[in-house]
Rosetta silent file (secondary structure, phi, psi, omega in degrees, C-alpha in Angstrom):
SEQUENCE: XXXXXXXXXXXXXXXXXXXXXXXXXXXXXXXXXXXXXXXXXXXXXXXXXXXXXXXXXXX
SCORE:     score description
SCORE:     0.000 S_00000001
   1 L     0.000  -39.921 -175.524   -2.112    8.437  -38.320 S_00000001
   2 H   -80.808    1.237  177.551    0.801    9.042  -35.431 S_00000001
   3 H   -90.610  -34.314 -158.523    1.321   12.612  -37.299 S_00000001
   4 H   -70.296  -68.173  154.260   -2.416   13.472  -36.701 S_00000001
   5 H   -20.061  -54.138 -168.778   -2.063   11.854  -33.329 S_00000001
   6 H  -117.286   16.520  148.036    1.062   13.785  -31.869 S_00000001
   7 H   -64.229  -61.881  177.531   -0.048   16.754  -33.824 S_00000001
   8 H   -76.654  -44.316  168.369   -3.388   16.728  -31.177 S_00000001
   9 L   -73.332   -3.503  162.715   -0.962   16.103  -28.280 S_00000001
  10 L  -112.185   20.290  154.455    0.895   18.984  -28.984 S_00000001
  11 L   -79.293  -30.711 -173.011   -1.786   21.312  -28.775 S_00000001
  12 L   -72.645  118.958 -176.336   -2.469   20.152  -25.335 S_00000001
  13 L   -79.822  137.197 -172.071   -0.729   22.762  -22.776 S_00000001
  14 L    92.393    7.942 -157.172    0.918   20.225  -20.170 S_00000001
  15 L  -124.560   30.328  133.021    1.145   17.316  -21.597 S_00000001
  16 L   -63.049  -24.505 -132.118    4.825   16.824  -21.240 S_00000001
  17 H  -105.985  -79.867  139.534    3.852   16.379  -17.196 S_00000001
  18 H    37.366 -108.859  157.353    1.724   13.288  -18.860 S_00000001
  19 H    -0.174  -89.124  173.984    5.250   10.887  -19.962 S_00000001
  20 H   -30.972  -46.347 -168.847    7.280   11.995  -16.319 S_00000001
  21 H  -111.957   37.425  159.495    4.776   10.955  -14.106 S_00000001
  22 H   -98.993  -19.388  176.349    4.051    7.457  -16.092 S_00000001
  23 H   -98.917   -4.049 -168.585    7.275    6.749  -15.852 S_00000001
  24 H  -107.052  -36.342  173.049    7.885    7.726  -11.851 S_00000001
  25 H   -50.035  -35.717  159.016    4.450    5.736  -11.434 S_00000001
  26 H   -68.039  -41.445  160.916    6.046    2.869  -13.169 S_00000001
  27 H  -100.035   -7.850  134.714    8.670    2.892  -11.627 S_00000001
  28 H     2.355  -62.435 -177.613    7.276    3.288   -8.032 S_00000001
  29 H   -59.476  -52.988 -143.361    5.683   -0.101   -8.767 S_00000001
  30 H   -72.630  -39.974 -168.452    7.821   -2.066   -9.541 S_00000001
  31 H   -65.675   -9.159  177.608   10.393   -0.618   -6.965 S_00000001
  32 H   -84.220  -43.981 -179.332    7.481   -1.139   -4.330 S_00000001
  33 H   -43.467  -68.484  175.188    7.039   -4.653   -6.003 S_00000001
  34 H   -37.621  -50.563 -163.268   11.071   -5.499   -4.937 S_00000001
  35 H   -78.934  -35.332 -178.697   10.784   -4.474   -1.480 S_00000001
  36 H   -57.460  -53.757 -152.286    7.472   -6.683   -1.013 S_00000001
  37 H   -74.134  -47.906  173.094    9.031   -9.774   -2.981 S_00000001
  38 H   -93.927   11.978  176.718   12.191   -9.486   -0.991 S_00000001
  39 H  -107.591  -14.710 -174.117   10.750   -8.932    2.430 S_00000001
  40 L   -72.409  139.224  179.913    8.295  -11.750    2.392 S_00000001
  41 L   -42.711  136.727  155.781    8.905  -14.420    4.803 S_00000001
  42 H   -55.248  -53.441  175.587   10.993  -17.327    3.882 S_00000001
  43 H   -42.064  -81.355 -164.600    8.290  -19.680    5.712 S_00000001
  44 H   -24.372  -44.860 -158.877    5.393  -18.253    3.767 S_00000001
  45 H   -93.154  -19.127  156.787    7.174  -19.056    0.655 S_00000001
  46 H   -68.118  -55.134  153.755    7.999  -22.424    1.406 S_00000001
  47 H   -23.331  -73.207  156.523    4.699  -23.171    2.544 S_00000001
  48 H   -38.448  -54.708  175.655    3.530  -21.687   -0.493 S_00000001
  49 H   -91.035   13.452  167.876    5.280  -23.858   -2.650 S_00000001
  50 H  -106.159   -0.060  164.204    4.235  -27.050   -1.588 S_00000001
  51 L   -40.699  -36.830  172.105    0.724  -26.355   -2.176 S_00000001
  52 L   -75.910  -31.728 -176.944    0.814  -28.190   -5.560 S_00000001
  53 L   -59.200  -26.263  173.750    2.755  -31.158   -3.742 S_00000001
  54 L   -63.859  161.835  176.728   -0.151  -31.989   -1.323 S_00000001
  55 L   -95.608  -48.213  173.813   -1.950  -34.747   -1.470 S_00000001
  56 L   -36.967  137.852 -174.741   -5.000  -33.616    0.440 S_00000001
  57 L   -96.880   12.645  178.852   -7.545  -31.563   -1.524 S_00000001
  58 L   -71.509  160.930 -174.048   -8.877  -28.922    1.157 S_00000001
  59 L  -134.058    0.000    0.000   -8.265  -25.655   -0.452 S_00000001
């Protein structure tokens, strides 16, 4: 089945491009992901984690 398969993708003109920009979209993410994750407030995240710790139930 993966011969049939990459048999029909290599008929397709371009589709090396296909691979390159799944991998600069991937890593994009995630490198967008770090700067959010490490830019985020300290406060926020404290805050944040005491949310299970409350007693009160307003949400």
């Amino acid at each position: 089945m993966f011969e049939q398969i990459k048999h029909n993708m290599e008929t397709i003109a371009g589709v090396a491009v296909y691979p390159t920009l799944s991998l600069l979209i991937f890593f994009a993410f995630f490198v967008g992901l770090g700067i959010w994750v490490f830019s985020y407030k300290k406060e926020k995240i404290d805050e944040l984690s005491q949310i299970p710790l409350n007693d009160d139930q307003t949400i």
